[in-house]
PAVEXLO-558659 format. One line per field, with one value per residue (C-alpha): residue number from 1; residue in one letter; x, y, z. Coordinates in Angstrom, 2 decimals. Example, Ala and Ser with C-alpha at 12.3 -4.5 7.8 and 13.67 -1.06 7.14 Angstrom:
2
nr = 1, 2
rest = A, S
u = 12.30, 13.67
v = -4.50, -1.06
w = 7.80, 7.14
This chain:
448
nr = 1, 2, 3, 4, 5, 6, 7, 8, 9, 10, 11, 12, 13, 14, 15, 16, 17, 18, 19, 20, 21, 22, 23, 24, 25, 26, 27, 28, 29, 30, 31, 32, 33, 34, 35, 36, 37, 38, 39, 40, 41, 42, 43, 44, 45, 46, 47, 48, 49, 50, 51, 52, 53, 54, 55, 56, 57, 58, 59, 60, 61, 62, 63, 64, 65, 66, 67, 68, 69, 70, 71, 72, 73, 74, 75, 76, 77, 78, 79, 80, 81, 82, 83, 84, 85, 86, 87, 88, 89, 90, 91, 92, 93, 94, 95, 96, 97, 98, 99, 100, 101, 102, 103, 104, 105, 106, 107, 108, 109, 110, 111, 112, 113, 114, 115, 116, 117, 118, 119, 120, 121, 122, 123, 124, 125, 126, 127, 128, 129, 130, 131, 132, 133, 134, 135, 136, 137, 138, 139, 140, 141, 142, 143, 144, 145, 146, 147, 148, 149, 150, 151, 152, 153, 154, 155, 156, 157, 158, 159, 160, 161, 162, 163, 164, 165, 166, 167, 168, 169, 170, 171, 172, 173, 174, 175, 176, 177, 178, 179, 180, 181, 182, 183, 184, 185, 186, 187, 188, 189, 190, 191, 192, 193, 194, 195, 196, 197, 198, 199, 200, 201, 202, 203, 204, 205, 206, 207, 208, 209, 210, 211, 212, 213, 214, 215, 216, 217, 218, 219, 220, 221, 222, 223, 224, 225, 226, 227, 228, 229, 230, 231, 232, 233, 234, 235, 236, 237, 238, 239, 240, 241, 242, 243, 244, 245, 246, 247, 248, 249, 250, 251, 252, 253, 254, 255, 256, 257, 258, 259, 260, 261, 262, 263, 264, 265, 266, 267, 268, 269, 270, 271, 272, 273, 274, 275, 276, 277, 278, 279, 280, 281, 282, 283, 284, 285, 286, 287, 288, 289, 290, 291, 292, 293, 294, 295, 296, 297, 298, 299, 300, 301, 302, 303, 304, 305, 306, 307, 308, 309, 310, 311, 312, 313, 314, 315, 316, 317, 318, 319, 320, 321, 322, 323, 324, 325, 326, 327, 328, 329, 330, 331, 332, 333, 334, 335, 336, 337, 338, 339, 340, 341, 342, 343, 344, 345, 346, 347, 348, 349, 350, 351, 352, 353, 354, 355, 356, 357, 358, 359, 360, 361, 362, 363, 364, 365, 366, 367, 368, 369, 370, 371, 372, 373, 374, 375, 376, 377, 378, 379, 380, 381, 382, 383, 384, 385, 386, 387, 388, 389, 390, 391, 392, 393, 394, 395, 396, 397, 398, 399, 400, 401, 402, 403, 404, 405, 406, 407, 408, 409, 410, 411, 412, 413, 414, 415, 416, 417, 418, 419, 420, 421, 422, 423, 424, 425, 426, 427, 428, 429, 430, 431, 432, 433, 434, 435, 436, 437, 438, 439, 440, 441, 442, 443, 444, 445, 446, 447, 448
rest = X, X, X, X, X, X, X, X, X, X, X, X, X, X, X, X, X, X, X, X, X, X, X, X, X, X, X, X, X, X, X, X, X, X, X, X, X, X, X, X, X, X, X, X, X, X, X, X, X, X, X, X, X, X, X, X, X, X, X, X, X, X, X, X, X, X, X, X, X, X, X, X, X, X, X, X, X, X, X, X, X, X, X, X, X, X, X, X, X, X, X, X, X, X, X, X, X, X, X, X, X, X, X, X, X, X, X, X, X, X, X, X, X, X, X, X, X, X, X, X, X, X, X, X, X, X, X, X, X, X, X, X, X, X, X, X, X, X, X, X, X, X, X, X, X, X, X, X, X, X, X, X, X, X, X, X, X, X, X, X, X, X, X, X, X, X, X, X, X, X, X, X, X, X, X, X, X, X, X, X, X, X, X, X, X, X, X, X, X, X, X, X, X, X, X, X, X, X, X, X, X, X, X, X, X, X, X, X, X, X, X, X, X, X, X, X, X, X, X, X, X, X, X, X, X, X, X, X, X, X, X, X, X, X, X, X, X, X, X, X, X, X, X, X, X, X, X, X, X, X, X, X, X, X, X, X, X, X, X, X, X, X, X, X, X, X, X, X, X, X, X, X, X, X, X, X, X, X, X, X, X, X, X, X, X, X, X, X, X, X, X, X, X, X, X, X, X, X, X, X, X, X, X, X, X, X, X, X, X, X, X, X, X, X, X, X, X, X, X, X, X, X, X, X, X, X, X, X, X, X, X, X, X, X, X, X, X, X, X, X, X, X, X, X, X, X, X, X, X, X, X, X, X, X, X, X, X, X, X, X, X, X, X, X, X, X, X, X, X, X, X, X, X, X, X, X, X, X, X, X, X, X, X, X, X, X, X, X, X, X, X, X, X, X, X, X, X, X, X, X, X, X, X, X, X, X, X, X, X, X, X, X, X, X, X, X, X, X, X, X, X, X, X, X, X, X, X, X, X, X, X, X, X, X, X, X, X, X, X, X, X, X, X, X, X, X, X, X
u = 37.55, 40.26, 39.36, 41.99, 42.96, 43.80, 45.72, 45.76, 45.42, 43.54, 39.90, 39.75, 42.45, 41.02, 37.51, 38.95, 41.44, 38.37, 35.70, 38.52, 38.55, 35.34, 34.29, 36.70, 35.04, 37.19, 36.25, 37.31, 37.99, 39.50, 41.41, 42.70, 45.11, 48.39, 46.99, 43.49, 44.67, 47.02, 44.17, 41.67, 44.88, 45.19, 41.45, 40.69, 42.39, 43.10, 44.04, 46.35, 46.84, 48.11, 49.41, 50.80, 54.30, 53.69, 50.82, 50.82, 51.63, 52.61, 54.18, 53.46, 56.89, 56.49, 53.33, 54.72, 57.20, 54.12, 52.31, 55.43, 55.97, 52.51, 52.97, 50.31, 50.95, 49.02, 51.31, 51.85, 51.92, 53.68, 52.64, 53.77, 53.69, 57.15, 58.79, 62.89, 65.11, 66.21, 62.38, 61.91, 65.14, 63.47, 60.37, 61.53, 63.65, 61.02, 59.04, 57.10, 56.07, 55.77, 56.32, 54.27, 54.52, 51.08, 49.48, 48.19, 46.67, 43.39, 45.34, 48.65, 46.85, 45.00, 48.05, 49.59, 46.93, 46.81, 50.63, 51.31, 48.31, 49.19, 52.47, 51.27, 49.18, 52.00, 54.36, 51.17, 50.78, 54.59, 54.11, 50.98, 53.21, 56.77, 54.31, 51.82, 55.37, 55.62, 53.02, 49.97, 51.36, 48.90, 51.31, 49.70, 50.76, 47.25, 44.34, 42.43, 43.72, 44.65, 40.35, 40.24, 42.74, 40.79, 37.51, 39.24, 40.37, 36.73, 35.61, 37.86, 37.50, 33.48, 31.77, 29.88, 29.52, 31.36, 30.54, 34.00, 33.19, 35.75, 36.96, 39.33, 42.76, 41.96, 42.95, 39.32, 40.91, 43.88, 41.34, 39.24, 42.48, 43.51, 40.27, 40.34, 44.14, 42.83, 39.69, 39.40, 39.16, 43.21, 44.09, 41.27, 41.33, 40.61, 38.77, 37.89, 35.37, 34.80, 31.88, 32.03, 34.66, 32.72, 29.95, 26.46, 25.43, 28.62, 28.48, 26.24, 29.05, 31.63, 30.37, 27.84, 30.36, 28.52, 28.34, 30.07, 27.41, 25.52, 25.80, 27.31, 31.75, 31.18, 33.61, 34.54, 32.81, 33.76, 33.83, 32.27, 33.76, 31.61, 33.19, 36.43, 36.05, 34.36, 35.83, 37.48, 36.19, 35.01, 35.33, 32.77, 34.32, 32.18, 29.07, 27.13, 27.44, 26.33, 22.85, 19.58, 18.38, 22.18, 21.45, 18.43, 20.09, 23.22, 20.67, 19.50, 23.11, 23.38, 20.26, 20.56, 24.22, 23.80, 24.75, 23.45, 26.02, 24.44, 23.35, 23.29, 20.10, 21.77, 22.47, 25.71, 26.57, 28.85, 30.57, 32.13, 32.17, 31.33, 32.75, 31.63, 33.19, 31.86, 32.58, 29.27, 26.22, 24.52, 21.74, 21.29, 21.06, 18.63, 16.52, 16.72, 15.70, 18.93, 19.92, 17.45, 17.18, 16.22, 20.24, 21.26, 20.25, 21.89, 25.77, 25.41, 25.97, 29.02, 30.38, 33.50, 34.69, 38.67, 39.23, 41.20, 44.37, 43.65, 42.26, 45.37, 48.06, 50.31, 50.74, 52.27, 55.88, 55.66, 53.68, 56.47, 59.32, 57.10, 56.86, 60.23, 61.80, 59.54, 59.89, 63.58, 63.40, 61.14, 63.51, 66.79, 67.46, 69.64, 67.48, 67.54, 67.20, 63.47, 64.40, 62.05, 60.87, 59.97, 57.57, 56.31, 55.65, 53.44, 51.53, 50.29, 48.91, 45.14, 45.84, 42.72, 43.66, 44.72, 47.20, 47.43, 48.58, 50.82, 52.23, 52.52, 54.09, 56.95, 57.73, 58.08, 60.39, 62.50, 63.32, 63.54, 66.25, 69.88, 70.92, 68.24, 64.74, 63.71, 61.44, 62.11, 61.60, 58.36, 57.12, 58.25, 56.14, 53.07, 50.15, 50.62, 46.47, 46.23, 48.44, 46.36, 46.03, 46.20, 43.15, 40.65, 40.06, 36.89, 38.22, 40.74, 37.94, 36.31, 39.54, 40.42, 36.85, 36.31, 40.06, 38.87, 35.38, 36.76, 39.68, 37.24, 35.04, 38.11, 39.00, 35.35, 35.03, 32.40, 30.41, 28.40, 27.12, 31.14, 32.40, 29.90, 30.93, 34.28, 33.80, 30.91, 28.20, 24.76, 24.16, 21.78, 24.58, 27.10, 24.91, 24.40, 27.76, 29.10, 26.65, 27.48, 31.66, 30.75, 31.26, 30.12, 29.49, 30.05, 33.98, 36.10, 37.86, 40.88, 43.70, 45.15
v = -11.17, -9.60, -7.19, -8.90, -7.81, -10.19, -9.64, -11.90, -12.10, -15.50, -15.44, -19.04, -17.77, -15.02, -16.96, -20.14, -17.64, -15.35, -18.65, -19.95, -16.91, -16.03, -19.48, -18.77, -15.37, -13.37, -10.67, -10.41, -7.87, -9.32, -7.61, -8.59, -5.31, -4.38, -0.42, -1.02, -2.90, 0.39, 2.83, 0.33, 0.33, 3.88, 4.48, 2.06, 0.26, -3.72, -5.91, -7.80, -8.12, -11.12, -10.37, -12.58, -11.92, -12.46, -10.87, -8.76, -5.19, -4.45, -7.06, -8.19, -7.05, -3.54, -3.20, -3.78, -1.09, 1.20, 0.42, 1.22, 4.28, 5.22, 4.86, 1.92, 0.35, -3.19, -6.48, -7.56, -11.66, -12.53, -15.73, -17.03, -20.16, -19.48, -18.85, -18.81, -18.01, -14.55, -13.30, -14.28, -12.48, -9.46, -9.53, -9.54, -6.53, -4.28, -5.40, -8.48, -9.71, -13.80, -15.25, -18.47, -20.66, -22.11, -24.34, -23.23, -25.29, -23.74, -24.63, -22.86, -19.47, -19.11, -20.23, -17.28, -14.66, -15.60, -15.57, -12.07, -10.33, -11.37, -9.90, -6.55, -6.58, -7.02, -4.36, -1.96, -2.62, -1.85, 1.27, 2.64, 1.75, 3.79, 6.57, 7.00, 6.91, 10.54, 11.59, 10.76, 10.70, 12.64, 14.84, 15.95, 17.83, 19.69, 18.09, 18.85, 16.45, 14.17, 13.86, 13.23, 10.79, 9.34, 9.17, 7.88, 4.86, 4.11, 4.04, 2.75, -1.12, -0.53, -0.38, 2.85, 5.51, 8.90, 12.06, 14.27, 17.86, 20.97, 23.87, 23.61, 22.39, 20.89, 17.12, 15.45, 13.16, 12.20, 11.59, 9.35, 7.28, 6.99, 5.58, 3.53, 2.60, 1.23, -0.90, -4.22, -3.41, -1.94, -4.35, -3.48, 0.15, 3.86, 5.50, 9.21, 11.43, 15.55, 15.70, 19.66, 19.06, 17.02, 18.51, 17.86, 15.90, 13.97, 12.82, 9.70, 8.15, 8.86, 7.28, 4.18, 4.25, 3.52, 1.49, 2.02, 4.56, 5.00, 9.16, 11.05, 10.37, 7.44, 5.83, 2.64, 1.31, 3.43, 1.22, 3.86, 4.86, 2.69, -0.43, 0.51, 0.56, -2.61, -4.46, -1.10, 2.50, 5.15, 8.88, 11.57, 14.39, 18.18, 15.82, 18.81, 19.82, 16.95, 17.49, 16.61, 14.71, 12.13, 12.28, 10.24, 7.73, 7.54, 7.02, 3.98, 2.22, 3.07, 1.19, -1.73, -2.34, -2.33, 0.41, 0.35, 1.63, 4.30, 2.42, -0.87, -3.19, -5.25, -4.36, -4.67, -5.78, -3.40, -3.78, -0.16, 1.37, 5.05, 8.23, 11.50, 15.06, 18.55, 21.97, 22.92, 22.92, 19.82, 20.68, 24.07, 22.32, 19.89, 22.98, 24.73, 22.17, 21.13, 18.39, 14.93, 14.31, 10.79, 10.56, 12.90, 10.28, 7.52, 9.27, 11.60, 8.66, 9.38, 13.12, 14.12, 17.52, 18.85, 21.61, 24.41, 25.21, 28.39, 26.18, 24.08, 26.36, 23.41, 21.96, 24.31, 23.53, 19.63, 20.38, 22.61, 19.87, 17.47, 19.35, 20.87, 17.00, 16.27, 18.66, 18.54, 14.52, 15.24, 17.78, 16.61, 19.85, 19.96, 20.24, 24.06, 24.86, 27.01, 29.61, 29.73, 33.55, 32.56, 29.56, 32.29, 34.44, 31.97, 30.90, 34.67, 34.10, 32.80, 30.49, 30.58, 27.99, 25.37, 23.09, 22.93, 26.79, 25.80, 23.24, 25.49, 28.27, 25.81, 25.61, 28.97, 29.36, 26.92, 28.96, 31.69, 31.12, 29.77, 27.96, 28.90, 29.57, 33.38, 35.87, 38.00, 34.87, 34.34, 37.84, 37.56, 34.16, 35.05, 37.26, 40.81, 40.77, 38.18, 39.44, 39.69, 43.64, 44.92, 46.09, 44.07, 40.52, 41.09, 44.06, 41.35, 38.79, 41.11, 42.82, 39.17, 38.01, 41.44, 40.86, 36.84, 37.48, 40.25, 37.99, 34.81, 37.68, 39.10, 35.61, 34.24, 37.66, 38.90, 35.41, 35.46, 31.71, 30.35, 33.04, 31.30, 27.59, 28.33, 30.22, 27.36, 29.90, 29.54, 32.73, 34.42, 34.17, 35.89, 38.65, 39.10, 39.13, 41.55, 43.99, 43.44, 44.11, 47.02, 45.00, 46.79, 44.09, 45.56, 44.89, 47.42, 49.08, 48.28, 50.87, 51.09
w = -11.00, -12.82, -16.48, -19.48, -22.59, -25.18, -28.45, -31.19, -35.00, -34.92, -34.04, -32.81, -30.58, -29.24, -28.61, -27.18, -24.26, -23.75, -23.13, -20.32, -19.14, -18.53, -17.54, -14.63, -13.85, -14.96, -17.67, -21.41, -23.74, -27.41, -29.81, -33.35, -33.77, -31.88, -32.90, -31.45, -28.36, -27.44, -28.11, -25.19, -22.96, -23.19, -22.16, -19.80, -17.27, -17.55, -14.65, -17.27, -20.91, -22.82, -26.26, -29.31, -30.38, -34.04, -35.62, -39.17, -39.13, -35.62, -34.24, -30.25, -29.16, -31.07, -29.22, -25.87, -26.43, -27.41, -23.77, -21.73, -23.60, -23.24, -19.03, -19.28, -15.96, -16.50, -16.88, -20.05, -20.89, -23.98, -25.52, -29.13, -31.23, -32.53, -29.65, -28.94, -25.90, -28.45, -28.28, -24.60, -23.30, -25.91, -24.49, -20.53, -21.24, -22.84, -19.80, -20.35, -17.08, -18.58, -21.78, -22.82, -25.55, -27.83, -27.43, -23.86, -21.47, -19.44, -16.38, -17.03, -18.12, -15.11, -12.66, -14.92, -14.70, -10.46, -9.90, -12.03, -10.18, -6.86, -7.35, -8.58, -5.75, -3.36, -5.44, -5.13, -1.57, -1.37, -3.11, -1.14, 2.19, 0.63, 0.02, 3.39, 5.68, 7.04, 4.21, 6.14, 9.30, 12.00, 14.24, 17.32, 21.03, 22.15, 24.43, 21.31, 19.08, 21.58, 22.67, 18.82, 18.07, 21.16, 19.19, 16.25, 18.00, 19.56, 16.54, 13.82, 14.56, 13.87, 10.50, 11.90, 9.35, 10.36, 9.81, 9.74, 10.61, 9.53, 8.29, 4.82, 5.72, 9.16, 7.75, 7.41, 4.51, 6.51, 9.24, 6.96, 5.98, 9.41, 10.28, 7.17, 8.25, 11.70, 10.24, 9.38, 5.74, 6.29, 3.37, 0.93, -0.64, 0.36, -2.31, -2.16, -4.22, -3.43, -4.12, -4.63, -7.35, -9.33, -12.24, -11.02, -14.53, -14.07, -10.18, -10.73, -13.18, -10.71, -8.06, -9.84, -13.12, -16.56, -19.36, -22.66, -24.51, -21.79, -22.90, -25.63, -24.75, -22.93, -24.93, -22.71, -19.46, -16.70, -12.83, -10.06, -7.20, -5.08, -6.54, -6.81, -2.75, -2.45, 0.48, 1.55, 2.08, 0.22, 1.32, 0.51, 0.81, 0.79, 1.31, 2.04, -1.81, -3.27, -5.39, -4.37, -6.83, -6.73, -2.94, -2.93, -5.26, -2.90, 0.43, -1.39, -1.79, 1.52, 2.57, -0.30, -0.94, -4.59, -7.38, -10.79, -13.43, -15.41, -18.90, -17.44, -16.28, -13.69, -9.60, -8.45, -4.73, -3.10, 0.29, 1.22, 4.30, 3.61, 5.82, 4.83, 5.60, 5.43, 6.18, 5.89, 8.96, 7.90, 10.68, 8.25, 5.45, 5.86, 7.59, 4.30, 2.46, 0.40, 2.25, 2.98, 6.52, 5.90, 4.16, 7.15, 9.41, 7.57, 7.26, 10.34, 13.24, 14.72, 14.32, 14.31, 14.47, 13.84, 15.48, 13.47, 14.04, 16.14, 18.56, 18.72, 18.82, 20.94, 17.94, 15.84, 16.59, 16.36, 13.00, 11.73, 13.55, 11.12, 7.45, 7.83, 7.86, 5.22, 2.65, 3.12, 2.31, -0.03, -1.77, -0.74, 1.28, 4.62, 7.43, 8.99, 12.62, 13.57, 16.42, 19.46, 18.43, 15.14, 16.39, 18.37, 15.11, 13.96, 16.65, 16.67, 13.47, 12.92, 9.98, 8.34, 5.69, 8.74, 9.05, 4.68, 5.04, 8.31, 5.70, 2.69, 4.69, 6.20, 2.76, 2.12, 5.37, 4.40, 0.92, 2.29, 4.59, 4.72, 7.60, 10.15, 10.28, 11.70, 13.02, 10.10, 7.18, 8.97, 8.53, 4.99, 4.69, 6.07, 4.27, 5.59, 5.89, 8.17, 10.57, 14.05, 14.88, 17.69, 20.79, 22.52, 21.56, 19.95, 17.58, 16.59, 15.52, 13.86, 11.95, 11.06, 9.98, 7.72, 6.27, 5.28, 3.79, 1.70, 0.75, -0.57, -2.39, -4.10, -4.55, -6.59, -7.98, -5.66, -6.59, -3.35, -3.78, -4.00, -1.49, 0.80, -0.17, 0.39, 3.56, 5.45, 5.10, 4.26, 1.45, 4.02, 6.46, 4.30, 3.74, 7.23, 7.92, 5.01, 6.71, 10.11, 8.92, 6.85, 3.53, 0.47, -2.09, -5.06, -6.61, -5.76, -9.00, -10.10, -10.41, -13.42
């Protein structure tokens, strides 16, 4: 079923295209102004739009120009009563993707509508393809990923649910695409929703959509995450922080296979396969009550834990091999040789922002420096606090651990309920900590 706009001045028009259309299950939105029809392109997105050429006021041509301009992305269909070769060749070149002439046969308008969409499929597809090479690429030397990628490839082929399990910056999305990637829904599309990111009164419409005044701003109909993934997979990402009250509602998708768009009266069948990622204890969570265990049970089937990049140090210089190419394409940079002793710089580093820090640091390297990568760029690169002190291994845990937490608290402004988000912790657990590190929680003063 594809969404279509349809411009025209003449009602009979616009009711006659929008019965064919809808008798072939597609749906129709009409409009009898060029100005109107931008404003509904501008807010919502349309499969396809067929427009008249001449209508009073603003013509079908000028409007055209207005949806390119505006970065609307949906093909446009010309289609006129008056038509000559001059407006054709017009239209094409402002970007019309067809140009018919009235009167229209029921046949030829849906050959039209299938032909156009099946080649912005395949351009999409092309695009998605031009931009996952090298971008979502998972580079690997340790025995750690390596049991990993292992796991991935046991389970990819299945429809079981995964639960991916890691610290910020240890690649649980890129793990979720992969496994979407290697699926038998490969062609249909990877959807992803965090749900920490996301307002708590706002969550349901993300993920169920809603009807057009279903609440005060709802404006247009809004399609949920959940359908946009039909036939695909949708990713939950920060599961752990989604509220209570949206979980149960999300447990019973799971178990039906239906949404209900918020406003509307009628179930919709969804086909998704869900994976879910946290850096939060989900055993914790349930324990204290802010996580179901019946919904626990239903996304927590087959775990899968990243290890951090501390754990992995093997793969620091392949990683580093990896971004440095990148952001050089990327940037159209010459690519700059990384001496041996500067690898070894930053494998004594703990990287407490993973493999995303690894990444942005490479970055800052490859500014930094001329024709070759150093020891003395990377100590320019790196955060002088996380540098690993010196003395026994466990007064270097603990001189790294009291130099993070007081880093995220100075970060959320002593908020102890986000420093513990962004740190994994349960609040308890932070306060145990602070007072086993000597943290005084109370902002320091600023010097003037």
């Amino acid at each position: 079923m594809a969404h279509l706009l349809i411009v025209d001045d003449d009602a009979n028009t616009l009711a006659s295209l929008a019965r064919a259309f809808r008798l072939a299950g597609h749906e129709a939105t009409v409009c009898d102004q060029a100005a109107r029809a931008l404003e509904l392109a501008k807010a919502q997105r349309f499969d396809m739009i067929f427009s008249d050429v001449v209508m009073p006021g603003k013509d079908g041509l000028a409007l055209l120009e207005d949806l390119k301009a505006a970065g609307v992305s949906s093909p446009v269909v010309m289609i006129s009563g008056q038509a000559n070769v001059e407006m054709a060749v017009r239209a094409t070149r402002l970007g019309a993707d067809d140009f018919l002439e009235k009167p229209l046969s029921t046949e030829k308008l849906l050959l039209t509508v299938d032909n156009v969409l099946k080649l912005e499929r395949l351009e999409e597809e092309n695009r998605q393809l031009r931009q996952r090479v090298g971008r979502h690429e998972i580079v690997w030397a340790s025995e750690a990923m390596r049991r990993v990628m292992a796991q991935v490839e046991r389970v990819a082929a299945s429809e079981t649910r995964v639960c991916i399990l890691g610290e910020t910056g240890t690649g649980k999305e890129l793990i979720a695409r992969t496994l979407h990637e290697r699926s038998p829904r490969r062609a249909g599309p990877f959807v992803t929703l965090n749900c920490a990111a996301v307002p708590a009164e706002l969550i349901e419409s993300e993920l169920f959509g809603h009807e057009k005044g279903a609440f005060t701003g709802a404006a247009v109909r809004h399609v949920g995450k959940f359908e946009q993934a039909h036939r695909g997979t949708l990713f939950l990402d920060e599961i752990g922080d989604m509220p209570l009250a949206m979980q149960a509602k999300l447990l019973r998708v799971l178990e039906e296979g239906e949404v209900e768009r918020v406003g509307g009266g009628q179930p919709i069948t969804v086909n998704a396969r869900v994976l879910v990622a946290t850096l939060r204890n989900l055993d914790e969570l349930v324990q204290g009550g802010v996580f179901r265990q019946d919904l626990y049970h239903r996304v927590y089937v087959f775990p899968l834990r990243l290890p951090p990049l501390r754990e992995r140090l093997e793969d620091i210089p392949v990683l580093v091999a990896h971004f440095a190419r990148q952001i050089a394409d990327q940037n159209g940079w010459k690519e700059k040789a990384i001496a041996p002793e500067a690898i070894e710089e930053l494998r004594r580093y703990p990287w407490p922002g993973n493999v995303r820090e690894l990444r942005n640091v490479v970055e800052r390297l490859l500014l930094l420096s001329d024709s070759r990568v150093d020891r003395d760029a990377v100590e320019m690169a790196l955060p002088a606090t996380g540098r690993a002190p010196g003395g026994a291994l466990a007064e270097r845990v603990e001189a790294f651990e009291r130099e993070a937490v007081l880093a995220e608290l100075d970060r959320h402004n002593y908020q102890m309920t986000e420093t513990a988000k962004a740190l994994g912790l349960e609040r308890s657990h932070l306060y145990k900590k602070c007072q086993q590190l000597s943290i005084e929680l109370k902002k320091p003063a600023r010097s003037p």
